[in-house]
N, C-alpha and C positions, 0 to 999 in steps of 0.2 A: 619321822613318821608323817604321813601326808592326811590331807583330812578324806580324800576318799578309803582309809584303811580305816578312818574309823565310824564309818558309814554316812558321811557328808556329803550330800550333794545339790549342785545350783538347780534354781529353777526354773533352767532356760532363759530368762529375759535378758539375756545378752550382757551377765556380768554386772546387772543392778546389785547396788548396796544391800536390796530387801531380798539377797539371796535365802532361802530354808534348809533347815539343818534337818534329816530325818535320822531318828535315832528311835532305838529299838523300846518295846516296854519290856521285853525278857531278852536274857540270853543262853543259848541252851549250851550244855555242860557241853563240853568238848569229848571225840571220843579217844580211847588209851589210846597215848603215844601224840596225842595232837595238842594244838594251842589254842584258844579262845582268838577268834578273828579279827573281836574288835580291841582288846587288850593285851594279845601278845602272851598271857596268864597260860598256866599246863594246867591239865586236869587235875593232878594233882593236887596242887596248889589252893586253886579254886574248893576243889573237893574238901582241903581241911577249913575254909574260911566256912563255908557251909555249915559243917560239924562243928565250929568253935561259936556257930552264931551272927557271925562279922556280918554275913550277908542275906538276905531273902532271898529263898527258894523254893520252891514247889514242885512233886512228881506227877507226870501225869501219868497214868495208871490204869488200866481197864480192870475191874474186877475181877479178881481170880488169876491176872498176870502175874508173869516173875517179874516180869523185863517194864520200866515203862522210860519216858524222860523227862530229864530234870534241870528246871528253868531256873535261870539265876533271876531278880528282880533288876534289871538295867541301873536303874538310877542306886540302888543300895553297893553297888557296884564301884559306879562310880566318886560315890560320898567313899566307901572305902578308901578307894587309890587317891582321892585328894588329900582326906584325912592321913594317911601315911607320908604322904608331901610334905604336909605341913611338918608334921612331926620332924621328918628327917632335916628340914628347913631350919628348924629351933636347934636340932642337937650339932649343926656343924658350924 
């Protein structure tokens, strides 16, 4: 995986050291059938860490809607997928 997939980019000054990383503060649920862009993650998937708590989320909603969308919190995301690292790192 390259770091432009997982939304990294330089800041033009020609390949200096003090390159900047832009990373997101939400990420939004993916739609059925699709994968999360910056983790490769399915809706699915994402959808039960949601319900089980693992991760922050928020809908956004206009009152009185059915339908609204539903942000994951970037960084709880991330602490996720590290924390599972780790784990799988100890048990092998």
């Amino acid at each position: 995986m390259n770091m432009a997939s997982l939304g990294a980019t330089a800041d033009n000054n020609g390949g200096n050291k003090n390159s900047q990383v832009n990373r997101p503060e939400w990420v939004r649920l993916p739609k059925p059938g699709q994968h999360c862009n910056i983790t490769g993650l399915g809706r699915s998937f994402l959808a039960k860490l949601i319900r089980e708590g693992k991760v922050d989320s928020i809908s956004l909603r206009e009152r009185g809607a059915k339908k609204g969308v539903r942000l994951i919190r970037y960084d709880s995301l991330m602490a996720f997928i590290e924390k599972m690292g780790r784990l799988n790192k100890e048990d092998a």
